[in-house]
N, C-alpha and C positions, 0 to 999 in steps of 0.2 A: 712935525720935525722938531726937535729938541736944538733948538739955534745955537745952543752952548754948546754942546756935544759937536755941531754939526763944525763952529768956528773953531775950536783946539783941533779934531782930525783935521780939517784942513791945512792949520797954519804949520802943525809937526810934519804933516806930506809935504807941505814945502819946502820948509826947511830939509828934510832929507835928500830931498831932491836937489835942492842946491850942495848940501855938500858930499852929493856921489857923483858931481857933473864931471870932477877929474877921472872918476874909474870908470864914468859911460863911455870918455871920452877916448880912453885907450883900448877897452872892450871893444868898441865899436871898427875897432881894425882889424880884428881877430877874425877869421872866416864864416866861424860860425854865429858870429853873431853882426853879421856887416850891413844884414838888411834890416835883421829888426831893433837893434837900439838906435841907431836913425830913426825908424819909422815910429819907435815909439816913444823914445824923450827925445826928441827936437823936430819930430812930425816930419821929417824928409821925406817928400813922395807921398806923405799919408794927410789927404785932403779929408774933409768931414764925411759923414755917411750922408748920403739922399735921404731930406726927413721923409716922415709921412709911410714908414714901412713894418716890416715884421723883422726885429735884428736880434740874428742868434750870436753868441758868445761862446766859442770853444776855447779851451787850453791844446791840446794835442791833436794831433793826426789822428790819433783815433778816436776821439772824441768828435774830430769834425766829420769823421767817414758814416761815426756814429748816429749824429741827426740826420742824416739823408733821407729816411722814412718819413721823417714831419717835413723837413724843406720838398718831398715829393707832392704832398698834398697841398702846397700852397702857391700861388701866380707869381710865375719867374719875378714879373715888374717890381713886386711889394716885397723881393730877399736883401737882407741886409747881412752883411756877414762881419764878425771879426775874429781874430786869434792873438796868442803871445808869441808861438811860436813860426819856425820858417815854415817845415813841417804840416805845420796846421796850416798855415796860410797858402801853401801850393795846394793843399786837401778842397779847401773853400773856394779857390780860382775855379773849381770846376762849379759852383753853383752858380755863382754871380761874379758879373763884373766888380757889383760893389762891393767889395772884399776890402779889410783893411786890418793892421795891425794896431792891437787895441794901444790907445798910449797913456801914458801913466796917469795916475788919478788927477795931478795937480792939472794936467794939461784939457781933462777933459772941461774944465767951465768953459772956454771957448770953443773944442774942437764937437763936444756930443749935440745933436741936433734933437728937435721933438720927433719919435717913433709911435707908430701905436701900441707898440710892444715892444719889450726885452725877453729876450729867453737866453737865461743862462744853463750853461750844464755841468752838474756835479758840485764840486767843490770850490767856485772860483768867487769868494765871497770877497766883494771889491765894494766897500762901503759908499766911495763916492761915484760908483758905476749906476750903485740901484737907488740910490739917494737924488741925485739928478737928474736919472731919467723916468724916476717917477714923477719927480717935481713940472720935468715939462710934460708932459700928457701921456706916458708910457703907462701899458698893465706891466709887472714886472712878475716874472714864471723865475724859478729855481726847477730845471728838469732833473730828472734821473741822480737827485739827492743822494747820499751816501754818508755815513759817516762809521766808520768798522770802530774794532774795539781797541786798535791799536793807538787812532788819532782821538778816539772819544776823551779823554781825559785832558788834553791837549786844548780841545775846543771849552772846556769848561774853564779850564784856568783863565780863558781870556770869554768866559762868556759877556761879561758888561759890552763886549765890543760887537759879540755875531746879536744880543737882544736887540744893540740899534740898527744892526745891518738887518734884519728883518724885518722890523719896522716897516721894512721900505719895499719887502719884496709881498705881491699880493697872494701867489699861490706855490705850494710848493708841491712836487710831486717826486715820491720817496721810493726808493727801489724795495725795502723792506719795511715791515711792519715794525723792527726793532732799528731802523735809519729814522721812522717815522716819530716815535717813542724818544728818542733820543733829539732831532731836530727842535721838538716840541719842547724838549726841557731849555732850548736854549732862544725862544721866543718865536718860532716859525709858526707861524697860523696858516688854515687852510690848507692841511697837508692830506695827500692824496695819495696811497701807495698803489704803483700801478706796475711795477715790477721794473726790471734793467731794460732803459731802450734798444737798445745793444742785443737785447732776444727777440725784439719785432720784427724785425730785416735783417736777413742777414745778407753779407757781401756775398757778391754774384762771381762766379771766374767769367773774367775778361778774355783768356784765353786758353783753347782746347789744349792740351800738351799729349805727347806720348808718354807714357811712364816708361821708365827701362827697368829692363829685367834682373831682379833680384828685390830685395827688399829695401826700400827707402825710408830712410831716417830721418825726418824734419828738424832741427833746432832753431825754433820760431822763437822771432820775438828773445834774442838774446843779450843779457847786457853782461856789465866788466865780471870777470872772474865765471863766470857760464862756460862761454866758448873752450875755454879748455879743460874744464871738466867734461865735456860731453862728448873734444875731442879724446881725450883719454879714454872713457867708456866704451867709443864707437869703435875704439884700438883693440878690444877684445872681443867685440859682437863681430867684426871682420873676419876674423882666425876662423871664426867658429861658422859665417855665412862670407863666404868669398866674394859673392858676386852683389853683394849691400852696399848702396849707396850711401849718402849722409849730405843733405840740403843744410848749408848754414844759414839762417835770415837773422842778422844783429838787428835791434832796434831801432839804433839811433844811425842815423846816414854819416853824421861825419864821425862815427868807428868803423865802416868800412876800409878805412887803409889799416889802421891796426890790427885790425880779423882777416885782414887777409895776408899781413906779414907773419899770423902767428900760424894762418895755415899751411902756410909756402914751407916755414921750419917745420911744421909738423909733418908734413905729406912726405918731406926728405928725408928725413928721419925712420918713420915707416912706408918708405915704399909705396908711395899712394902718388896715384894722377891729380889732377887737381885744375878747377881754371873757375875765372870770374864770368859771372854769367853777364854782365856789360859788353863782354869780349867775345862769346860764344854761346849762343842762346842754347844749346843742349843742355842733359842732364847725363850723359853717357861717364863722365869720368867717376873716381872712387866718390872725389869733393868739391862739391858746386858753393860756391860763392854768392848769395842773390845780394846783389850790389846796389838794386835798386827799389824804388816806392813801388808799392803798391801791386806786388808779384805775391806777398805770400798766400792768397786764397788757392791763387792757381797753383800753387806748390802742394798746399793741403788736398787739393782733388787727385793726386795722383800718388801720397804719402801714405806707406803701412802704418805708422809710429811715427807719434810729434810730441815732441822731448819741446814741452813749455815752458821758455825761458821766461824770470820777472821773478820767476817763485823759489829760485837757489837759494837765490840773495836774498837777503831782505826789502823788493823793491814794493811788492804788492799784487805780481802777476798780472795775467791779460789773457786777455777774450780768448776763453777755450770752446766758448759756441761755433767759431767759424769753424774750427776743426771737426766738432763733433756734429757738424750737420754730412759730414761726408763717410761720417762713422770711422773715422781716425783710432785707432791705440793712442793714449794722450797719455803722459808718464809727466809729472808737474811736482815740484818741490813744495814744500809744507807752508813758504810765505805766501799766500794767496788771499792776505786777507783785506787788498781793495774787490774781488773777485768772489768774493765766499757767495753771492746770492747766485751769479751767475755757473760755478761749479756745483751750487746744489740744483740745480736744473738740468744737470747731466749726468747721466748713469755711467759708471765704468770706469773713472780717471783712477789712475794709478797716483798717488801721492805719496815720495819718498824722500827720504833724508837724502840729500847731496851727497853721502858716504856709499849710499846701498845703488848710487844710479846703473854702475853697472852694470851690478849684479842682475837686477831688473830689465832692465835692456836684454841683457842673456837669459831671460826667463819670458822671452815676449811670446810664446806661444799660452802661456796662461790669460796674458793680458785680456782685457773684453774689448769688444767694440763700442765706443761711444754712441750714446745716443740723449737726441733733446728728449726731457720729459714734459715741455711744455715752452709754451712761447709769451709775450708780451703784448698787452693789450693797451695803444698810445689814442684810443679814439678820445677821452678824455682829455687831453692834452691840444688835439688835434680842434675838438669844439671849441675848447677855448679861445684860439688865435683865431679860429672863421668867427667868432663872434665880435672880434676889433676888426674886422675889415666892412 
């Protein structure tokens, strides 16, 4: 451990922390964030993890839905779980009780406990996460590594900071051979490219549905400025297929009241039915609302065409395997680039400028059917943690 490096990051996360304690403290009233800036700067309700175990690290809801494949292989007793987010954190209640909201660096000298392991996933490079719990007896795993071309350059401006935060991490394991190449430049040893975990398993439907008749339109996974681009689009595939549905799924839970104020004016507007599916579990009107976690697989099982939202925008896209395990039409805009390894493992996607979405939409009899060209192989991963137990 470099004790100098290790004493200025700590003293500057302190201090930061001390002087963001006024905006945690008025944040922390705001809905969406009511449970976790409690739980995570001033620890409210968030007791330490049970030492002695296997403790995974997500950021998002899909990230935590994501490890289910390795938390499958391992003894309920020995899971440890954390998150940042709400999202993520009702994702993880379903693995273990020991679920907790991860809290801020400064807090972790008292709160992190000795584990036999860390496994983190992706991107959530937290210096005094992998610093400390290496120091009490942790192996420390970097899963399903990533670094695209958009944030690579990014990561090098501050590389003096990710060479010490590797230091600390023992194995990394890299989604591509150019994530691999790239991590390596920035001090990652022991890197192991073993593809996106995110293609080993994929999410199962929870529940049977009827599809209704006519063609069904997915808008998965949507975030700000989406929604009514797609509602617009779906304003002229209608004209032309009368009896076409359109499934909205926003991303984020608390834009559900504004995706559905902006559908209620749109549906009045054109002439369209409309309801929340919180309110009525069918899919029979023009526009269905999914208002809630964890329904969009079972939307995808019964979807012609799913209009993948993340990639309009410039946000980064998302998981177009789930779709195309059910051979979906996938129609996805040109930002895709936290996603590029997992869209080059599927045949078929339509990638289009936000301008031509229409267009395409009303061209969907050319579309292909997706299909995986291959899957993900996590046994390497998976020996490593039965080897700390």
């Amino acid at each position: 451990m470099n004790k100098a490096f290790f004493f200025l990051y700590s003293l500057v996360a302190f201090l930061l922390y001390i002087l963001a304690l006024p905006f945690l403290l008025f944040f922390s009233f705001k809905s969406k964030y009511k449970q976790s800036i409690p739980a995570r700067f001033f620890l409210w309700k968030n007791p330490p993890l049970k030492p002695n175990g296997i403790w995974f690290h997500s950021c998002s809801f899909g990230e935590a839905k994501a490890i289910k494949p390795l938390v499958d292989t391992l003894p309920s007793e020995v899971l440890r779980m954390s998150t940042t987010t709400h999202t993520g954190y009702e994702a993880i209640l379903d693995y273990t009780q020991e679920s907790r909201y991860l809290p801020f660096e400064s807090l972790l000298f008292t709160w992190l406990k000795s584990q036999k392991a860390l496994v983190v996933m992706e991107a959530e490079f937290w210096y005094l996460l992998f610093t400390l719990a290496k120091s009490r007896g942790a192996k420390t795993l970097l899963i399903n590594a990533r670094m695209s071309e958009r944030s690579y350059p990014k990561y090098l401006r501050m590389g003096w900071l990710y060479r010490q935060i590797f230091k600390h991490i023992d194995e990394v394991y890299a989604q591509t051979q150019l994530d691999k190449e790239r991590l390596e430049s920035l001090g990652a040893k022991n890197v192991v490219v073993t593809g996106n975990i995110k293609l080993s398993t994929l999410p199962k439907v929870s529940e049977t549905l009827v599809k209704p008749s006519g063609i069904v339109v997915c808008a998965a996974s949507t975030h700000e400025g989406e929604e009514q681009l797609i509602l617009d689009a779906f304003s002229a595939f209608k004209k032309e297929n009368n009896e076409a549905r359109l499934i909205v799924v926003p991303r984020h839970p608390e834009r559900f009241e504004k995706v559905a104020e902006m559908i209620k004016t749109y549906a009045k507007v054109e002439n369209m039915s409309w309801h929340r599916y919180s309110q009525n579990k069918t899919l029979e009107n023009d526009i269905v609302l999914i208002d809630s976690l964890g329904a969009l697989v079972n939307m995808y099982s019964i979807s012609d065409i799913v209009v993948l939202g993340g990639a309009f925008e410039p946000i980064g896209g998302h998981n177009a395997a789930e779709a195309a395990q059910f051979g979906c039409k996938i129609i996805s805009g040109k930002h895709y680039f936290n996603q590029v390894d997992i869209f080059g493992a599927i045949e078929g996607i339509a990638i289009v400028e936000k301008s031509n979405l229409s267009r395409r939409l009303l061209q969907h009899g050319v579309l292909k059917p997706t299909r995986l060209k291959y899957r993900t192989d996590i046994s390497a991963i998976v020996k490593s943690l039965k080897d700390v137990l």
